[in-house]
C-alpha positions in Angstrom: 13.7 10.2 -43.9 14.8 13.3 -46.1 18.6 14.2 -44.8 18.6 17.9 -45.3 22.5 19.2 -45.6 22.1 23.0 -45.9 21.0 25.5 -43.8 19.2 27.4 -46.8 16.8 24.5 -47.0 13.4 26.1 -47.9 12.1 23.6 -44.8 14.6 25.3 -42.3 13.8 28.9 -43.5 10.2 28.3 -43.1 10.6 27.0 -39.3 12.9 30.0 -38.5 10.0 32.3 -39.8 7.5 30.4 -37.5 9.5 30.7 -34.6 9.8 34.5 -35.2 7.5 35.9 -36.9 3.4 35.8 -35.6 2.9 37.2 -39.2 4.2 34.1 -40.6 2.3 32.1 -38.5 -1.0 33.8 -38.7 -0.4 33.4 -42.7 0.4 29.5 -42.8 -1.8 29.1 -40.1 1.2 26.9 -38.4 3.1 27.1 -35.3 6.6 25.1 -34.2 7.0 23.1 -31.1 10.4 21.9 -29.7 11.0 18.7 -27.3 9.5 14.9 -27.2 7.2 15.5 -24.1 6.0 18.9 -25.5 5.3 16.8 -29.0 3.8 14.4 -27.8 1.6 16.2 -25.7 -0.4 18.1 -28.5 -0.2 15.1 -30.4 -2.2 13.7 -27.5 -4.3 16.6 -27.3 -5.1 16.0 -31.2 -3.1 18.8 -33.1 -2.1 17.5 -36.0 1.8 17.7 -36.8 2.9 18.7 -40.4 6.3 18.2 -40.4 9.1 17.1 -37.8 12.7 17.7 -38.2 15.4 15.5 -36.1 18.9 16.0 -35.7 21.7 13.8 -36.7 22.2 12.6 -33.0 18.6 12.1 -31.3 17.8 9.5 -28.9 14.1 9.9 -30.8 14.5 8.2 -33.7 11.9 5.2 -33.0 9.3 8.0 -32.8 10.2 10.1 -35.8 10.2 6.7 -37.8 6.7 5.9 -35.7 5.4 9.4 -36.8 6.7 8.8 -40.8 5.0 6.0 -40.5 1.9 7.8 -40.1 2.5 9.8 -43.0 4.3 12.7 -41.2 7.1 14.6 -43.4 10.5 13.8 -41.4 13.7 15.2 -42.2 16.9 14.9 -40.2 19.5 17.7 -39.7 23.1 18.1 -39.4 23.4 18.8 -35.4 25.2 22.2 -36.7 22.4 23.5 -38.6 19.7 21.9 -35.8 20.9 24.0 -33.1 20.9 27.1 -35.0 17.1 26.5 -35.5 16.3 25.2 -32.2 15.2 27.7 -29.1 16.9 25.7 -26.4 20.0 25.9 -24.6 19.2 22.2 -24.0 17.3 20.1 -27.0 16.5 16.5 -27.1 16.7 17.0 -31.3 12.9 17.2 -32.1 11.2 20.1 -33.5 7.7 19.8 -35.2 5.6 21.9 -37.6 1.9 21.9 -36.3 -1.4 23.2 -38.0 -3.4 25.4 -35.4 -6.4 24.5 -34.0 -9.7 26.2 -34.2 -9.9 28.0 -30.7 -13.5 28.6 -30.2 -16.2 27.4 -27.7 -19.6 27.5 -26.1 -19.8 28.7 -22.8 -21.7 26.0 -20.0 -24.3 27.5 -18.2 -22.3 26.5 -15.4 -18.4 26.8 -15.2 -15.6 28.4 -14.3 -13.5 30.6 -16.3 -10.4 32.9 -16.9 -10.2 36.4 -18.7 -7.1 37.6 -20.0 -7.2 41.2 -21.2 -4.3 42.7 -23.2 -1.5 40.4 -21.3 1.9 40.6 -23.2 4.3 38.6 -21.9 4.9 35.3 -23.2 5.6 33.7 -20.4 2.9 34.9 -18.2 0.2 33.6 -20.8 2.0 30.4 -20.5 2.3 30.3 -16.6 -1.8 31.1 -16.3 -2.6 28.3 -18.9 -1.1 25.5 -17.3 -2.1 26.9 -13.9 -6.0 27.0 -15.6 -5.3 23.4 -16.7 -4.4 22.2 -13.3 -7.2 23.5 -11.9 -10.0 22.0 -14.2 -10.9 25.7 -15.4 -13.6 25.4 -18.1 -12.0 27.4 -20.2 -9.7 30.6 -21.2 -11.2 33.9 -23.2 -7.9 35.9 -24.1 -8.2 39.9 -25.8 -7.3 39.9 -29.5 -4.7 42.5 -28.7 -3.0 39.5 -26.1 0.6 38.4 -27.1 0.3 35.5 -29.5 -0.8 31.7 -28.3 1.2 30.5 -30.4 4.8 31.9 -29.9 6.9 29.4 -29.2 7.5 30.7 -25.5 4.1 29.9 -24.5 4.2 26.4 -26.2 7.2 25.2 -24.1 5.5 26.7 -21.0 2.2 25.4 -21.2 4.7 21.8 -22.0 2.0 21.6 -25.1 -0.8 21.8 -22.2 -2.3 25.1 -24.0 -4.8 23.0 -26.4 -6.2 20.7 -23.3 -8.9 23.4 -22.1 -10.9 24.9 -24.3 -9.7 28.8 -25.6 -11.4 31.2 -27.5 -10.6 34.5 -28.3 -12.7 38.1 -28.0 -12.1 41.3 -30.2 -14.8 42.9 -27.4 -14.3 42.3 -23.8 -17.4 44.3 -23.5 -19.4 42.0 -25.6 -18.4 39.0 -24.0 -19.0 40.2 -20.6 -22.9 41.1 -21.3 -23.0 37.6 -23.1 -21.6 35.9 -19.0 -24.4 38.5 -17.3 -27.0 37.1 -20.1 -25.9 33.6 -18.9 -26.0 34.6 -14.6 -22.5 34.4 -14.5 -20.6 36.4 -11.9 -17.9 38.2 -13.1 -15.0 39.6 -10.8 -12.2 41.8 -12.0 -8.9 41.8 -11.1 -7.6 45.4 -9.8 -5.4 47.4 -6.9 -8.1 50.0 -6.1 -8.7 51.4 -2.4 -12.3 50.1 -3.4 -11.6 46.6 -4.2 -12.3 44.2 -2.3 -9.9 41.9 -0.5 -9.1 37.9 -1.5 -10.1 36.8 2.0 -13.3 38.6 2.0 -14.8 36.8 -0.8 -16.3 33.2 -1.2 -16.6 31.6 -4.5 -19.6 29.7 -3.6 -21.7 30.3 -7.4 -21.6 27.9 -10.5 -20.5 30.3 -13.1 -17.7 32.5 -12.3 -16.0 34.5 -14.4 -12.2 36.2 -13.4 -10.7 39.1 -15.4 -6.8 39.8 -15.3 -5.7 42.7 -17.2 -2.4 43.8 -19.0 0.8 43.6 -16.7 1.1 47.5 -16.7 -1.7 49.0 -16.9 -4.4 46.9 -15.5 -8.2 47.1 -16.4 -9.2 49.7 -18.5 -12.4 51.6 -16.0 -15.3 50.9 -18.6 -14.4 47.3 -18.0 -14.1 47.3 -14.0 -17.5 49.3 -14.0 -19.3 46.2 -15.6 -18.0 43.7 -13.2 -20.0 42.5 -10.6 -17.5 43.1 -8.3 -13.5 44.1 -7.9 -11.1 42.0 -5.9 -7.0 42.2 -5.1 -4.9 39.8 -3.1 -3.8 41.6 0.1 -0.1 42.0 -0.2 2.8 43.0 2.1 3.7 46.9 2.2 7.1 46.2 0.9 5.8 45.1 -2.6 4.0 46.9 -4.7 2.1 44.3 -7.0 2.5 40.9 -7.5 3.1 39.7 -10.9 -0.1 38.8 -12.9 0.6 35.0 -13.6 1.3 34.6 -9.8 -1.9 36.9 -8.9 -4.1 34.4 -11.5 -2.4 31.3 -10.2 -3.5 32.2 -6.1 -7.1 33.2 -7.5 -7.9 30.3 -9.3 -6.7 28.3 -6.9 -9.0 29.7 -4.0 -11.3 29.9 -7.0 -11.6 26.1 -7.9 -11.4 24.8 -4.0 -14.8 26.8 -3.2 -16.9 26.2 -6.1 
């Protein structure tokens, strides 16, 4: 294993850039991950790791010798300069350097899936990802214009679960919504309108189903919401206003995936 003694290490500046800059990522085509169990999870899910960095005091050093065994570039760090790289109040002294995956699919001509239009927050892409994976969604088809898969917030979220299910992404929400109709899917969207229709009103009893949540402030854009078969809301208390989208999502797919 490489001991790396300076925190102007080429290694270290490049994993800082990666857990900062989407630019950076999008041009090395790499993305950082932080914790064993997060690790080891998109190791399971057959993302290959570049790189792993331990620090000087790890209880992980069977597996980072397992994983340079494998061929896999490890380096251990001073426990100074680890935690000035590392993301978490709390770290078990593993970071690793992943290539991305290709994130593309076919649709099934029968399934169950989750649109994401515009969403922003981190940690709300993260929250509707795992929640998708717990409920055996099909698969996830997030906006270009959506905050970043990769960022290291929704990694630790998903806890590496974001490459189980399959995700794609769209640069035309209209195009990909003619290609479900095309395929008899029924699409609902997501929206508080006086016209929408309530959770408890609806039954999810078709194959292919299709759910749209748009961007935490602003919703649906209307061209979208008039292609949609139909337009739904979850009936709230008078004393809130809206319901944050993750939780919105994670009470929709769960109705969603006990009826179909």
């Amino acid at each position: 294993m490489l001991k790396i003694t300076s925190k102007d290490n080429k290694g270290i500046k490049s994993v800082k850039k990666l857990f900062n800059e989407k630019k950076y990522r999008d041009l090395t085509n790499l993305f950082v991950a932080e914790s064993h169990r997060v690790i080891s999870t998109l190791i399971a899910n057959n993302i290959k790791m570049r790189n792993l960095f331990v620090s000087a005091n790890s209880k992980h050093f069977k597996f980072a010798q397992d994983c340079e065994n494998k061929g896999i570039n490890v380096s251990i760090l001073p426990l100074s300069i680890f935690n000035d790289l590392s993301n978490l109040n709390t770290s078990d002294g593993l970071i690793a350097v992943f290539n991305k995956p290709k994130n593309n699919f076919d649709l099934l001509q029968t399934g169950k899936y989750i649109i994401l239009d515009r969403l922003q927050n981190p940690g709300n892409l993260g929250s509707i990802i795992r929640t998708a994976v717990a409920f055996n969604i099909d698969g996830i088809i997030i906006s270009n214009d959506s905050v970043d898969l990769y960022h290291p917030t929704i990694i630790r979220a998903t806890m590496g679960t974001c490459f189980s299910l399959p995700i794609k992404f769209t640069t035309s929400l209209t195009d990909t919504i003619n290609q479900l109709h095309k395929q008899k899917f029924k699409i609902y969207a997501t929206a508080l309108l006086s016209t929408a229709k309530q959770l408890n009103e609806i039954t999810f009893n078709k194959q292919s189903i299709a759910v749209i949540f748009g961007n935490e402030g602003n919703g649906l854009k209307d061209n979208i919401l008039k292609i949609c078969d139909d337009v739904i809301h979850i009936p709230i208390s008078k004393k809130i206003d809206s319901l944050n989208v993750a939780v919105s999502a994670g009470i929709i797919i769960y109705k969603l995936c006990k009826q179909s």
